[in-house]
Structures are given as C-alpha cells and as structure tokens.
C-alpha positions in Angstrom: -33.6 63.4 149.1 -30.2 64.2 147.3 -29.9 67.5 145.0 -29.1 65.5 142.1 -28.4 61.9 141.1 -27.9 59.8 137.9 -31.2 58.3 137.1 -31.1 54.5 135.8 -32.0 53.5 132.3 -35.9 52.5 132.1 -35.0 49.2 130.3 -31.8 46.9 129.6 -33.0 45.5 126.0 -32.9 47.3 122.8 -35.9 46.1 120.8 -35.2 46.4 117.0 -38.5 44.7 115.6 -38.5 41.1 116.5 -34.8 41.2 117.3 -34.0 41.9 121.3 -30.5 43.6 122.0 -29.5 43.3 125.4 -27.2 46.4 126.0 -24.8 44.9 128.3 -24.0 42.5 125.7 -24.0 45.1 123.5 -21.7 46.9 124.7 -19.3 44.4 125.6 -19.5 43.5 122.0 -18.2 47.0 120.9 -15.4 46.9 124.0 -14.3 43.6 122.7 -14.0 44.9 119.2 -11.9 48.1 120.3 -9.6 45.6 122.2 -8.6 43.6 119.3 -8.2 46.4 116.9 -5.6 48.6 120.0 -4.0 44.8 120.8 -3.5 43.9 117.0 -1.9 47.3 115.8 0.3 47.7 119.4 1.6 43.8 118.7 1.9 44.4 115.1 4.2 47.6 116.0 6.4 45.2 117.8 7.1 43.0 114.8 4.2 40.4 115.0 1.7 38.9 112.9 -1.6 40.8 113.3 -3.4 38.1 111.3 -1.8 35.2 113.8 -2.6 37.7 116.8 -6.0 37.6 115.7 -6.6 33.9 116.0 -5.0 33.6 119.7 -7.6 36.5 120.4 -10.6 34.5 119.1 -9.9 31.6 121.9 -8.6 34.4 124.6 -11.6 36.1 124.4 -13.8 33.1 124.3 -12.4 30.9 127.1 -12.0 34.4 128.7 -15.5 34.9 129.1 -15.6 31.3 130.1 -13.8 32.1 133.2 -15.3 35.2 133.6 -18.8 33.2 134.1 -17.4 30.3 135.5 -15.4 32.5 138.3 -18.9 34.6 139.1 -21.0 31.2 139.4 -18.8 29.2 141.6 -18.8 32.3 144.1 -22.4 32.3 144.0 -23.7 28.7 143.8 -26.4 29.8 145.8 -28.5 32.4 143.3 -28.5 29.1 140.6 -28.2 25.7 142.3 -29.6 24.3 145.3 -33.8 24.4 146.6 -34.1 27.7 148.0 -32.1 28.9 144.7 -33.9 32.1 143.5 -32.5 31.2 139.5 -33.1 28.6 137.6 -29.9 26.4 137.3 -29.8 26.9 133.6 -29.4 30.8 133.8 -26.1 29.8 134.8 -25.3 30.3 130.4 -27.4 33.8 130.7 -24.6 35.8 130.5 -25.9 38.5 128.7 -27.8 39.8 131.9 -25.0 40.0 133.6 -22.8 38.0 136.5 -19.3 37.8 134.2 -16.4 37.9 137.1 -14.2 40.3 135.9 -10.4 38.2 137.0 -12.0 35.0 136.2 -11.6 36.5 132.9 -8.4 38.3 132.7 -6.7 34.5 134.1 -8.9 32.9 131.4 -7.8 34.8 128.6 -3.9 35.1 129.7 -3.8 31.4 130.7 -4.9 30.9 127.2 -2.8 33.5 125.2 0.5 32.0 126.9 -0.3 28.5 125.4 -0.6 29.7 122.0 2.0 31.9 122.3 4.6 29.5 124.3 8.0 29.1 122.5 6.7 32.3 120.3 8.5 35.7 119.2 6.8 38.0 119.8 5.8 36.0 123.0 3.8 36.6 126.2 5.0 39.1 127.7 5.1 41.5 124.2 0.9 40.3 124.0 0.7 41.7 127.9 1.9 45.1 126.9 -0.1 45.2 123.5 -3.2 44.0 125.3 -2.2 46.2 128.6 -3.6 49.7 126.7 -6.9 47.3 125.0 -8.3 45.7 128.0 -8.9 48.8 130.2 -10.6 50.2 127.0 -13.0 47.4 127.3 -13.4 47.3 130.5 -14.9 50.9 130.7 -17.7 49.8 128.4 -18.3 46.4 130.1 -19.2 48.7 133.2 -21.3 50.8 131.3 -23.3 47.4 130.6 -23.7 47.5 134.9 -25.1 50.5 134.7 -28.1 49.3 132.3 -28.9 46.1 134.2 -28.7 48.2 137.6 -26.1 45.8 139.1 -22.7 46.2 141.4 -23.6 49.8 143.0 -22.5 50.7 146.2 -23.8 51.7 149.6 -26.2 54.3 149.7 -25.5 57.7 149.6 -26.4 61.4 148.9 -23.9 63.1 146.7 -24.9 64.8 143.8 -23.7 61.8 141.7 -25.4 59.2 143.6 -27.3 56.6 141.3 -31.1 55.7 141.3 -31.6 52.6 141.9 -35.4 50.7 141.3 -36.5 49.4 144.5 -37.1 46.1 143.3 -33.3 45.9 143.0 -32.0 47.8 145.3 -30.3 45.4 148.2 -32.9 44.2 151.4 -30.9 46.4 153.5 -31.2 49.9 152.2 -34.6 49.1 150.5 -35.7 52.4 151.4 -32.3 54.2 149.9 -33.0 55.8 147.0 -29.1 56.5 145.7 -26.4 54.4 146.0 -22.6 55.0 144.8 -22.4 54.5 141.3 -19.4 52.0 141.4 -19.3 51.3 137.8 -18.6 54.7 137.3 -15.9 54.9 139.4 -13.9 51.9 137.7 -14.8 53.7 134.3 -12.8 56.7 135.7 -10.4 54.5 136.9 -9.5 52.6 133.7 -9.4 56.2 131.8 -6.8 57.4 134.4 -5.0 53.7 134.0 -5.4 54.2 129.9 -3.6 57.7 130.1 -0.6 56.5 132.4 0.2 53.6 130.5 0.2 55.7 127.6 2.5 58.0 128.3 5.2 55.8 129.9 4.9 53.3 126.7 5.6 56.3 124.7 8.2 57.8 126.9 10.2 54.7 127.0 9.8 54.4 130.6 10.5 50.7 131.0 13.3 49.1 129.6 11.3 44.9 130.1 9.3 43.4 127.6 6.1 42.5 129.8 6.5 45.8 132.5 3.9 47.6 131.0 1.4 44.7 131.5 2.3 43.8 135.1 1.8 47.3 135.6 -2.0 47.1 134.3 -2.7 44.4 136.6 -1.1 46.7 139.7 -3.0 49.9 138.7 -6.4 48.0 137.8 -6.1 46.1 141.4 -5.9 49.2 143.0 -8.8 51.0 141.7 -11.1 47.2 142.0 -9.7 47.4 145.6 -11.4 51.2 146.5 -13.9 50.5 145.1 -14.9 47.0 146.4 -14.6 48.6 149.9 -18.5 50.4 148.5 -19.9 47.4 147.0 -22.7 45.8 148.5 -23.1 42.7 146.2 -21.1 39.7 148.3 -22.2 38.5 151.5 -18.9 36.8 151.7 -16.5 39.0 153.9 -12.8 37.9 155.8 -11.8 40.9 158.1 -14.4 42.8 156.1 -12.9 42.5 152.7 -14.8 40.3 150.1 -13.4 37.9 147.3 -12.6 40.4 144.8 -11.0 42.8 147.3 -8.3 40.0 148.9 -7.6 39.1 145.2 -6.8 42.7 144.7 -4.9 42.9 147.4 -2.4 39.5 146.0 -2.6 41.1 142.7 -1.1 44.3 143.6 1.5 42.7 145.6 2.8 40.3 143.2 2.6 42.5 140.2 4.3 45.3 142.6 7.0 42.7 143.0 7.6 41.1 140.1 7.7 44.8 138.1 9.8 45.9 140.7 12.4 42.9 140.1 12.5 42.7 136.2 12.9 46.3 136.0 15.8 46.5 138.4 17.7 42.9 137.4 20.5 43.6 134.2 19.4 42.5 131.0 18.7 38.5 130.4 16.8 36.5 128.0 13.3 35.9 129.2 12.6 32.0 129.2 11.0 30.7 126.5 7.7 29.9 128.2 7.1 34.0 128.4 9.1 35.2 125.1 11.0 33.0 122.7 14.6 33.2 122.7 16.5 34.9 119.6 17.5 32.0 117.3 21.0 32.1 116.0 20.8 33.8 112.5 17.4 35.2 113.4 16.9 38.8 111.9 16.4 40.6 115.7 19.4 38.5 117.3 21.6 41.8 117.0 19.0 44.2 119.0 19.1 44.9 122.5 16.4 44.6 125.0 14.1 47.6 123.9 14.9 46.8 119.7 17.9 48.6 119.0 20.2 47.9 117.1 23.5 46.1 119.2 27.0 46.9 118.5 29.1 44.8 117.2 31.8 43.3 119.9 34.7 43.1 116.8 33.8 45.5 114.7 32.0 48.6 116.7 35.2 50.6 116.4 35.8 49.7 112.8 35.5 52.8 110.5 35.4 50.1 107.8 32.3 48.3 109.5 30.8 51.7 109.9 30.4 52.7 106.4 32.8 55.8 106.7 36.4 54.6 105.7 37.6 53.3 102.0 37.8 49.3 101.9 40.9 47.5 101.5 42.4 45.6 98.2 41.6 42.3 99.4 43.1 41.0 95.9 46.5 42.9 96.7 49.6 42.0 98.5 51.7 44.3 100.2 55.3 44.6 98.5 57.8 46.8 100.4 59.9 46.2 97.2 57.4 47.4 95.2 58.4 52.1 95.0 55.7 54.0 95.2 54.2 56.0 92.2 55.1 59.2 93.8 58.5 57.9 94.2 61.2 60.1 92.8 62.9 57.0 90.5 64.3 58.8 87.4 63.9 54.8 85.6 60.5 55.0 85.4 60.3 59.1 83.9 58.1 59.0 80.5 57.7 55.1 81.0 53.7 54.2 80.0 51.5 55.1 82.9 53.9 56.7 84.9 53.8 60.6 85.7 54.9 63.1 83.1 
C-alpha cells in the first residue's frame, strides 16, 4: 500500500434540495465562463467588438461541445450502440457524466469561430491568440470534472500522489490496484505551465504574427496530451502502442511546429482574408504595421513639417525676388507706415 494517495470524491452530484448538480458540469460551466470573460477582454484589447465576440462565442462553444461529444462517441461506438453495448444508445446526449473528446472540441469551436469571423478585422487568427490564454484556463477545470466522476486515470502506481480509484471503476486489468496516476492532474499542471509561458511572451512582444501565439497553444497543449496519454489506460485502440489521442498529438505538434516556425520567420505580408481581413483603403489601422504601430509615412517621414516640429509655410503667398526684404537697408522706405523706425 502507497504512503499517501489522493482519495476520490465520495459522490459526483451536488444535491441542492430537489435540484441535482452534477460537478463536472459544474465546473465546466465556471471554466466556460472564465474563457469568455479572458477571450472577450484580450480581443477587445486588440480593437474588437466584445459584444460581437460574444455572439461567435455562444455558437463556438456550443457546436464545440458538439464535437467534443460527437468525437468521444464515434471512437467508442461500442460503450452506446450495438447488442452487447453496456449503455443505453440514448446516453449518447449524457454529457454531463462525462465522455466530451477534448480535440473534437477545440476543431469544433475553431471551425466555427473562422466562419463567423471570415472576411473580419479583427479576424481568426487575432480570436486564436485572445482565446490561446482562455482555453487552457478552462481546460484545467474541465479535468477537475475527471477527477469527480473517477474517469481517464492512468496505470497503477505507488507514489505518494497516486489517486484512489473505487474498484467498481477501476479498469478489469488492475482490478486489484488500488492507485493509479492521476492524469487529470497532470494536464491541470500542464495547462498552468502553458498559461504562464504564453503570458509572458504575449507581454514581452515575443512574436511579431498575428495568430503565433495560438499555434503555439495547440504545440504546447499537444505535448503535455501526448505524456500523458502514454499513462492512460482508457482506449483499447493502440497503432505501435500509441492511442487516438496520442497520434493526433503527435500531427498537432508537427504542424503547429511548422506552420509557427514559417509565419514567424517569412517578412511581413497580409494574411488572406479567410484568417484576417485585409486593411481597407481609408480604413483607420491601414497605416500600422504588423504588431499596431504606427507606419511611417513613405513621402513625408523626413518632413519636419509632417512631424509637427517645423513652422508651416504661406500657402497664400508667392515668392517675389523683387520684393526687398524688411530688414533690407532701403533708405526709400525709412519712416514709411509699417516700416522700422
């Protein structure tokens, strides 16, 4: 028997008179509401419309946990459909006991931000790097949810952080371990360290693309899914020993690797206007550069005039070389009105 270990919460369901809370809905509730409120200021500090924002959230988050669900039942069909199914084929909507896959979301709700957003300024890729700070906020209390329905631990182990498990749920195969790794733990760690990174390179002006900081989410969440889906014990489906979520971890970091790694390093170029909406001519931001600066002016940038700092010319005079100067030494004009005395 280990030292120590992180018992499991007696029950799942927080029972408020006749009303039944189910804490990993719960929870996800209050994850989803920190989201929107991190997104919505972050886009709003990039010059958008936190009250439009707000709508495209509504249907990301909605068809978002519609591929969430719909990516965790179509990779196991067997637990709801089928005669030997142990689940009744209409628990296949019983989300709020768990079973929400976690990229089935993130392509959900991206998929659906980038058709609202298409041919919009702020765009796409300024919504990936507001939400890129929100979503592993909300991630970390989605896996606290796990941890309340006893669901997604790892193999079994005895370190001092190891996580009861009930035997009615613990897998066939270690039905007489009493700790497994707490997985969902792990990925809570994980998204804190990804939280703080992001953080500071948003703030130290690290990247110089609009969409960088998102693409590096999706790198640095891949990662830490990958480790730890190397523990998890909850797919029987395996290539070369890696399961679903570990070979789409795998492509994820690759791409996003790439793709950063390519947009960060090209010269600056408009983005197309399928990711973020070209300036239009006589737009407000058409003179800032890439990062929102202010752009200097090709004609004017070595104009002391156009700078604010030397006197403006008579437009309403003409020169006259004819014309003498007032300081001229012209005894003709001595004692004449308005001249020198």
């Amino acid at each position: 028997m280990p030292l120590a270990s992180i018992p499991s919460p007696p029950t799942n369901v927080l029972q408020l008179g006749p009303l039944e809370l189910h804490y990993y809905g719960l929870v996800i509730a209050i994850g989803v509401a920190l989201a929107f409120s991190i997104t919505r200021r972050r886009w709003e500090d990039r010059g958008g419309d936190g009250e439009f924002l707000e709508r495209v959230m509504v249907w990301a988050v909605g068809l978002g946990f519609l591929g969430a669900r719909t990516g965790y039942v179509i990779t196991n069909t067997d637990r709801f459909f089928g005669a030997d199914a142990p689940l009744d084929p209409w628990q296949v909507i019983a989300i709020w006991e768990g079973g929400l896959a976690l990229y089935g979301g993130l392509i959900g709700g991206t998929l659906t931000a980038w058709w609202f957003l298409r041919g919009h300024r702020p765009g796409l890729l300024s919504f990936l790097d507001s939400a890129a700070v929100a979503v592993p906020v909300a991630q970390m209390l989605g896996r606290l949810g796990n941890w309340f329905n006893q669901e997604l631990f790892g193999t079994p182990t005895d370190l001092p952080w190891g996580l009861e498990i009930d035997p009615g749920r613990r897998p066939a195969e270690f039905a007489d371990s009493a700790t497994f790794h707490p997985t969902f733990l792990y990925e809570i760690v994980w998204n804190l360290l990804v939280v703080g990174v992001l953080l500071r390179l948003d703030r130290r002006g690290t990247f110089r693309r609009r969409g960088s900081l998102g693409l590096l989410y999706f790198a640095l969440y891949a990662v830490g899914r990958f480790l730890t889906e190397l523990l998890r014990t909850d797919t029987d489906f395996r290539i070369i020993g890696l399961s679903r979520n570990a070979l789409i971890s795998i492509a994820i970091m690759v791409v996003a690797g790439v793709v950063l790694a390519r947009r960060e390093s090209e010269p600056d170029a408009q983005d197309p206007a399928w990711l973020e909406a070209p300036r239009s001519p006589g737009s407000d931001d058409e003179d800032e550069d890439e990062d929102g600066n202010a752009a200097p002016d090709a004609a004017g940038d070595n104009d002391p005039v156009a700078a604010g700092v030397g006197p403006e010319p008579d437009v309403g005079a003409e020169p006259d070389e004819a014309t003498p100067s007032p300081d001229a030494d012209d005894p003709g004009t001595e004692g004449a009105p308005g001249s020198r005395t």
